[in-house]
C-alpha positions in Angstrom: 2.4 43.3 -13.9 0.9 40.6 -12.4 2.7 39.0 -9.0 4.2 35.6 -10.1 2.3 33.6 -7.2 -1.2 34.0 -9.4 -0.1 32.1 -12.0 2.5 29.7 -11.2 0.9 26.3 -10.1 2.1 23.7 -7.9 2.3 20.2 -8.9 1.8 17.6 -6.7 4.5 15.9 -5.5 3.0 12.9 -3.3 0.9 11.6 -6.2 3.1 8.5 -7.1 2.8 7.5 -3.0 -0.7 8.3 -3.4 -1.3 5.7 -6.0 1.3 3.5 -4.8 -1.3 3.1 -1.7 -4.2 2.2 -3.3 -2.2 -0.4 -5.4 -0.8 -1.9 -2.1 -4.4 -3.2 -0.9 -4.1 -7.2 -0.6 -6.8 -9.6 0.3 -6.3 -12.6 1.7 -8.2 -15.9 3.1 -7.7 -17.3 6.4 -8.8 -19.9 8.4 -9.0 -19.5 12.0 -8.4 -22.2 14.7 -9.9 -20.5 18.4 -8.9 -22.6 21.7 -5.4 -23.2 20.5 -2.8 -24.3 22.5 -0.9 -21.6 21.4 -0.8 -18.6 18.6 0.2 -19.1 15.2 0.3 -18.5 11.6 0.9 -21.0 9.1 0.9 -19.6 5.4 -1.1 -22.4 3.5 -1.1 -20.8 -0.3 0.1 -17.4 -1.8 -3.1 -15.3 -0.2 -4.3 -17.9 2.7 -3.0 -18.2 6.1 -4.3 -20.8 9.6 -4.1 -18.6 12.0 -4.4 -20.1 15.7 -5.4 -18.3 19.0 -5.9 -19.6 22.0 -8.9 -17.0 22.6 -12.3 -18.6 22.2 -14.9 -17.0 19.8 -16.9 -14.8 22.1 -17.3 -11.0 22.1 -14.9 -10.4 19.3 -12.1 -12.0 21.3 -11.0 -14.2 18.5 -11.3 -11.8 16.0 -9.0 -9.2 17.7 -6.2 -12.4 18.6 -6.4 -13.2 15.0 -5.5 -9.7 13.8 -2.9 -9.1 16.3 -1.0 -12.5 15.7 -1.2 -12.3 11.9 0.1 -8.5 12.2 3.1 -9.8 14.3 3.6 -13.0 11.8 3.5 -10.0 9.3 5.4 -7.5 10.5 2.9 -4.6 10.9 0.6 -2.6 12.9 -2.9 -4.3 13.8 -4.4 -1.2 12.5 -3.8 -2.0 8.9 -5.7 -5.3 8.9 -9.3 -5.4 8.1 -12.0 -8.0 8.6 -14.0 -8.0 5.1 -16.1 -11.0 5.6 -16.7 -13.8 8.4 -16.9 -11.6 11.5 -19.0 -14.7 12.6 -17.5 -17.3 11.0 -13.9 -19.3 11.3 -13.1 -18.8 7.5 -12.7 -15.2 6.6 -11.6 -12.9 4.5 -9.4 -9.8 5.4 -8.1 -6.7 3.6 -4.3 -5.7 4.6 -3.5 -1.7 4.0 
């Protein structure tokens, strides 16, 4: 007789929150405004944002203000935002997780 472990398979379990992930990628516009008094986020249109920072654009500094204050405007961790487009550039286009 053969032992019930060789063939009995496992189905997977996590495969709705695996596909639930991949559905949750948003992209969105925003237009950034360095040298800002102060930070903030102003939601323009369903998927663009003007995000000011009072960083100037030099060394990435913007870059990094502009995904730390819209992940606080947001709610989430900086990690989860993505620059897609406009590294160099004060319209871009970013990828939330």
């Amino acid at each position: 007789m053969i032992p019930k472990e060789f063939y009995e398979v496992d189905k997977p379990r996590n495969l709705a929150k695996s596909i639930t992930v991949e559905l949750t990628r948003v992209k969105i516009t925003v237009k950034v405004k360095p040298r800002a008094g102060k930070a903030a986020v102003k939601k323009t249109g369903e998927r663009e944002f003007v995000v000011s920072v009072k960083e100037a654009p030099k060394d990435g500094r913007a870059n990094a203000a502009v995904v730390s204050t819209l992940a606080n405007f947001l709610g989430i961790a900086p990690s989860r935002i993505r620059i897609l487009r406009g590294k160099k550039s004060r319209l871009k286009t970013l990828e939330i997780l």
